[in-house]
C-alpha positions in Angstrom: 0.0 0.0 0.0 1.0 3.5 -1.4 2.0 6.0 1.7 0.7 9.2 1.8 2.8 12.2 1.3 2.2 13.8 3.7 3.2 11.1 5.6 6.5 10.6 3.7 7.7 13.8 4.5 7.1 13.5 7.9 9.5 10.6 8.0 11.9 12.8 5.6 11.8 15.2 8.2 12.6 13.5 11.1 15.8 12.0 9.4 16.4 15.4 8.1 16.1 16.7 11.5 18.9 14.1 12.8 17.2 11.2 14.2 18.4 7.9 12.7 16.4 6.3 10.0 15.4 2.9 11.9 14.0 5.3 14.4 12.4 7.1 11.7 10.8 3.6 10.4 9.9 2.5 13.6 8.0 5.5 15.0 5.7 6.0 11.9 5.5 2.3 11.0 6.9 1.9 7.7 10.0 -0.2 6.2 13.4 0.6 6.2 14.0 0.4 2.5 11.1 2.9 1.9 12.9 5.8 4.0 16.0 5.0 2.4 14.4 5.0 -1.0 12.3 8.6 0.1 16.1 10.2 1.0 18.1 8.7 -2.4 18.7 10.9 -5.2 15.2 11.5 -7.0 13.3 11.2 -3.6 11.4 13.6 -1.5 14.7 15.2 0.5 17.3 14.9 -2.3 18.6 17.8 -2.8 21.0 18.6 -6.3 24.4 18.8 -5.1 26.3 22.4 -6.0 24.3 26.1 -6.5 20.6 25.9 -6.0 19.9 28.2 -8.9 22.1 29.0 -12.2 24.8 31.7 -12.6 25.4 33.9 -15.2 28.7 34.3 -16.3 29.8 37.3 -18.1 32.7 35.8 -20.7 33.8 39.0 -21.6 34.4 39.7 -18.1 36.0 36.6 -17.6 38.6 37.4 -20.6 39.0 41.0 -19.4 40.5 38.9 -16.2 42.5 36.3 -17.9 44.5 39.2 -19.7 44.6 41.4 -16.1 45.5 38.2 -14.1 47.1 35.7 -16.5 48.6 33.5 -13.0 45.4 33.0 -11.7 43.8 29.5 -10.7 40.5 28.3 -12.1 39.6 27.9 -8.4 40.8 31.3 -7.6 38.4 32.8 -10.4 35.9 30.6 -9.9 35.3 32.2 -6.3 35.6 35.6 -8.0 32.8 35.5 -10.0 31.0 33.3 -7.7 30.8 30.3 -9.7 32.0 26.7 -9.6 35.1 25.5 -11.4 34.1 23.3 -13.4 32.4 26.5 -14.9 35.5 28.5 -15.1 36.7 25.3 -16.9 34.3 25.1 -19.5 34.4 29.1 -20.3 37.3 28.9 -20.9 37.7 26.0 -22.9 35.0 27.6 -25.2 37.2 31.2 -25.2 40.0 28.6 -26.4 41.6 30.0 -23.4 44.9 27.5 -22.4 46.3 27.0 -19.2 50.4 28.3 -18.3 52.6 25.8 -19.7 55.8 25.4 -17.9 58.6 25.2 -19.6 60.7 21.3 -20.1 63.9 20.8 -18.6 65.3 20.8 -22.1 64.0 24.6 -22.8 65.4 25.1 -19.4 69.0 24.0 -19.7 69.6 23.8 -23.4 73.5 22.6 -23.2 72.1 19.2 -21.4 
């Protein structure tokens, strides 16, 4: 038989809320494997991992700060403009931005 939901997120609350969730399933009568399947990914507390809503980034800005600060990290400019990484990595793969390349010990020490 089908729980309600109200009574689903009753029991997604009280996990939520710290209690364990074999208490959980004992006090409101229902199976383990249901309040583990109501707190997966896809269920009523899952919760996307990462920014609950989308940012914006401004490219141009972002290019305007590649050419002002050529040594910085994607990590450092991703908590500039208040974005993730990954973000930072994609922009500026699509600017055909490329990271510092170090040089080899043979560009280093050419008499080797």
């Amino acid at each position: 038989m089908r729980c309600s939901v109200d009574l689903r997120q009753r029991v997604v609350d009280c996990v939520c809320s710290g209690g364990s969730k074999a208490e959980a399933a004992r006090r409101f009568k229902v199976g383990e494997a249901s309040v583990y399947r109501w707190l997966k990914p896809g269920g009523l507390a899952y919760k996307r991992p990462g920014p609950q809503r989308p940012h914006k980034l401004d490219w141009e800005a972002l290019r305007r700060h590649v050419d002002v600060h050529p040594d910085r990290t994607q990590a450092e400019r991703a908590r500039h403009f208040h974005v993730s990484r990954h973000g930072i990595w994609n922009a500026l793969r699509k600017l055909a931005v490329t990271h510092k390349k170090r040089m080899g010990d043979q560009e280093r020490n050419p008499l080797r």
